[in-house]
N, C-alpha and C positions, 0 to 999 in steps of 0.2 A: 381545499383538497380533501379528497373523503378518506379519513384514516380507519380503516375497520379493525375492528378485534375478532379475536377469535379461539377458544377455547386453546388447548395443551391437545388436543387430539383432533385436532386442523377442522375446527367445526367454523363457522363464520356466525356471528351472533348481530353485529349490528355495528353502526357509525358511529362514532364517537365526535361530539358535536361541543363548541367551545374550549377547545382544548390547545396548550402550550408545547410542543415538542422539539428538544434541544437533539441533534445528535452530530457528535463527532467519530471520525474514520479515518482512517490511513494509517499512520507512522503509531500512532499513540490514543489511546484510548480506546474506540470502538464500542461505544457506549451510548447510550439515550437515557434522557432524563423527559417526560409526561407530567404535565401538570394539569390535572380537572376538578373542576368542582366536587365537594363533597356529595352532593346528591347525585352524581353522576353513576349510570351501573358500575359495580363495584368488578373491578376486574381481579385475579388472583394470579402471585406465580406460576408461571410456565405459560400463560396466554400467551399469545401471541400478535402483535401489531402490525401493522403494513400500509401502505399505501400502492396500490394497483399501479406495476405499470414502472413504479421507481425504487431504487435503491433505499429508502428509505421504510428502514422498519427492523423489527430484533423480538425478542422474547423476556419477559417480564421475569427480573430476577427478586426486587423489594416491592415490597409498599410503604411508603409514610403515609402518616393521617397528622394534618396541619388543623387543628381544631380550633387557633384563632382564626385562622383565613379562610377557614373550611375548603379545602383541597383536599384534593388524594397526588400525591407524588410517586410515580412507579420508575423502577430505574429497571435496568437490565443490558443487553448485549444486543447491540448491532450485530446482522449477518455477520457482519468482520469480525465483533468480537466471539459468535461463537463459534467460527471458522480456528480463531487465536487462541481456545479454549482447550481446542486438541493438540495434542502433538504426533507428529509421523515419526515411528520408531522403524530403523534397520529390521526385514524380514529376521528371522530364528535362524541364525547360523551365518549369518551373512553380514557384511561390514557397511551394506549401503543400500537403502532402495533406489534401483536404478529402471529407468522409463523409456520404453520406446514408441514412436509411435505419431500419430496425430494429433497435435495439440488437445485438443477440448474431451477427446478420449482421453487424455492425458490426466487431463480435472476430473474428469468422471473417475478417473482411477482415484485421486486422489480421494474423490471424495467419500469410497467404499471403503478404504484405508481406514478415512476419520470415522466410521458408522453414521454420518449423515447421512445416508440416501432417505430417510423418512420425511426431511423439510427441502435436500437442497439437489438439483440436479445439473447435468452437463447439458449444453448445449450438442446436439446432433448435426449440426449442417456442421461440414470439415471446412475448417480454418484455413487448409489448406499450406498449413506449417506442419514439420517432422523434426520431432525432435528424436537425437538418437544417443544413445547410453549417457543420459545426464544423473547423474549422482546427488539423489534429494540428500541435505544434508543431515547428519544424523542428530536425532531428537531435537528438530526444528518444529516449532510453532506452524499451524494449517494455513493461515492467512497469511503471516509470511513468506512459506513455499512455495505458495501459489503465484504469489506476487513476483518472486526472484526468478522460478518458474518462467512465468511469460514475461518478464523482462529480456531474459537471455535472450529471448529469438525479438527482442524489440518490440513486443505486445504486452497492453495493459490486460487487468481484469477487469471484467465488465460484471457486474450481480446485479438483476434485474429478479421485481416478483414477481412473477404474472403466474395465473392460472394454480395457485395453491404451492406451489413452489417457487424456492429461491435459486432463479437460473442461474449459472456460470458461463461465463465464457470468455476466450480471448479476441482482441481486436487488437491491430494496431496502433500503436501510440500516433499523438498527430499531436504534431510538432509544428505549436501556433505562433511559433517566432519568425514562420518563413511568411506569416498571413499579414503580420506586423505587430509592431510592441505597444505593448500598454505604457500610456505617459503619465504623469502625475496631475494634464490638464485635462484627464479624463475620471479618474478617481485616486483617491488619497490611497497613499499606502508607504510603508517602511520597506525597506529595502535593505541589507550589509553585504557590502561585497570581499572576498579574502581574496588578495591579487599572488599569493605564493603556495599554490598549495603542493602537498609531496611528489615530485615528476622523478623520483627515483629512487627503486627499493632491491635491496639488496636479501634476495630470498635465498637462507642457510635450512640447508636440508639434513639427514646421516650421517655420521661420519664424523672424526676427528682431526682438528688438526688442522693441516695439509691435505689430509685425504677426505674434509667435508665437501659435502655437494652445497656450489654456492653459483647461483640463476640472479641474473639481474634483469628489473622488469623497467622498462622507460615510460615517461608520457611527454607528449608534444604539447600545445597549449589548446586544443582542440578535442584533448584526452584521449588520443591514440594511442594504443599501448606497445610497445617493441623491444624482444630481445637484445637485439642487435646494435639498434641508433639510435643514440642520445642527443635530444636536442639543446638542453641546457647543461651548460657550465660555468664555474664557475660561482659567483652570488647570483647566480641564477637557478643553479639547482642547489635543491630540496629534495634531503636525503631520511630515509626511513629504513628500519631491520624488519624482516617476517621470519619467525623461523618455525618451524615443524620436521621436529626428527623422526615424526612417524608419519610424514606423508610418504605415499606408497608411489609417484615419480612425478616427473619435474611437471607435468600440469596442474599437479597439485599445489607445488609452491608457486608457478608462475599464477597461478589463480589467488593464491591469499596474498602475493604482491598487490596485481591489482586491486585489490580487496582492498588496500589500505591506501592506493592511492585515489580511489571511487569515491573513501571515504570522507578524504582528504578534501577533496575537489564540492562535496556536497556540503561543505559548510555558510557557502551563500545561503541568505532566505530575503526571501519577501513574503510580509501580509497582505494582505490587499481585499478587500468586500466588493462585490458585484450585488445590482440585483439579479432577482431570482433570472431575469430573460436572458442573461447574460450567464448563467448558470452550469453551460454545455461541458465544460471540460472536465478531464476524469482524474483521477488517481491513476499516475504514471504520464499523462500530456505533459509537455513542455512548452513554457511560457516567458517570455520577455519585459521587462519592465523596464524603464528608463525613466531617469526625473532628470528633465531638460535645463535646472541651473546649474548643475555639476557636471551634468553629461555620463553618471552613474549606470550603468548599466546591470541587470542580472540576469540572464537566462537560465534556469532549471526546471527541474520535473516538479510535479506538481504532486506530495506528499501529503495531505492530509486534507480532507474537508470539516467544516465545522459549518452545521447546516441547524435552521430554526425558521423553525413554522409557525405563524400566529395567526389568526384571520381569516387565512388564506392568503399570508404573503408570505412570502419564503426567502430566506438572505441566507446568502450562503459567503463563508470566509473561506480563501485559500491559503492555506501554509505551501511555500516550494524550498527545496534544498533540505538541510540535515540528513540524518540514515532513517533509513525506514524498517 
């Protein structure tokens, strides 16, 4: 795969040839690590990496010089991380940036917000999603936003380079559990499953007393969420508190309920390696595993990738489950 460099002022200089590139994304880190040869052109902070066409690539924040192995080691920020580098602050006078509008317009808003437009832009074909007065959260991380963002309407992020810029856009989650599950007689991997997680939270809002505002949020086993119907009781349910005396009304609490029950619920994980052909799925897809002597199962989203390139072969590990 041709990984080009290219100046701090989006110049493109040349291929970068025998070279080691580690990068992980999603939930945690958002980072690359470059390993080349000591006589290799000498690249300096703020260049910038890429590979045409994929997600793979970020902006040079160190260098090491390894002068027994004679390397250059350059580290820096994946797209993601310098997405996670900015934070979206509430307009001047106002309690919340709130967005209307077309998805991907949406990201392009965002992205004017963060002062990236000089590396990263919106995708223009309409998604075909509207999203209407969603309330970014205040002094949240860029790559986060984005992500919780098109989660809500059930779409991942998609960040593709092409053409001198780092596209955005939303897609669809696609959800590879209905295609069929990954077994254990197909590749190895760890799996933990938590069979109790919080299906009922008691959200305390204003008020004293007798006269506090108190909202209860349910989930079923399917993680549906309901004011109203409780489906466990009993040693079956699994009770948690939210409280916020300054949220501003009850969708406020009923959303930080489910907040902890979302949270609750993402503590399964599976690792698991694919090769590279096998590679397709995103940040935000949902996936199934199963090891057929227990009959263990796990389905969740797929949260973080940790990807490496040598040769020209490329292995990429997936993390699913935990908070992202």
């Amino acid at each position: 795969m041709d990984l080009i460099y290219m100046t701090d002022t989006k110049e493109d200089i040349g291929v970068l040839s025998d070279y080691t590139l580690d990068l992980a994304y999603g939930a945690d880190e958002n980072d690359f690590e470059l390993t080349t040869s000591i006589n290799s052109k000498l690249m300096h902070p703020g260049y910038i990496i890429y590979i045409e066409g994929t997600e793979y690539g970020g902006i040079i924040d160190s260098i090491e010089v390894d002068t027994k192995n004679e390397l250059l080691i350059y580290r820096g920020r994946t797209w993601h991380g310098i997405l996670n580098a900015k934070v979206i602050s509430p307009p001047d006078g106002q309690d919340y940036l709130i967005v209307n509008g077309e998805l991907n317009s949406i990201i392009g808003l965002l992205i004017s917000e963060m002062s990236l437009n000089t590396l990263f832009t919106a995708a223009t074909a309409d998604s075909g999603i509207t999203v209407t007065n969603y309330k970014i959260p205040r002094y949240i991380k860029g790559y986060t936003a984005l992500k919780k963002l098109v989660k809500l309407k059930n779409c991942k992020l998609l960040i593709t380079f092409k053409n001198g810029m780092v596209m955005l856009s939303a897609d669809k989650i696609t959800d590879y559990s209905k295609i069929g599950q990954i077994d254990n007689d197909m590749v190895n991997f760890d799996i933990t499953k938590y069979y109790k997680p919080i299906n009922h939270v008691i959200c305390l809002g204003a008020g004293q007393l007798k006269d506090r505002k108190v909202l209860h949020v349910y989930s079923d086993a399917d993680g549906n969420y309901s004011e109203t119907e409780q489906t466990f009781t009993g040693l079956d349910e699994v009770m948690d508190v939210y409280e916020d005396t300054n949220a501003e009304d009850d969708s406020d609490l009923i959303d930080g309920g489910k907040q902890i029950i979302q949270d609750s619920r993402t503590q399964n994980a599976m690792d698991v390696t694919f090769d590279a052909i096998n590679g397709q799925y995103d940040i935000g897809d949902i996936v199934e595993a199963k090891e057929n002597v227990t009959g263990l199962t796990v389905k969740e989203y797929i949260t973080k990738k940790i990807v490496k390139i040598e040769d020209d072969t490329v292995k990429i590990t997936y993390e699913v489950g935990g908070t992202e």
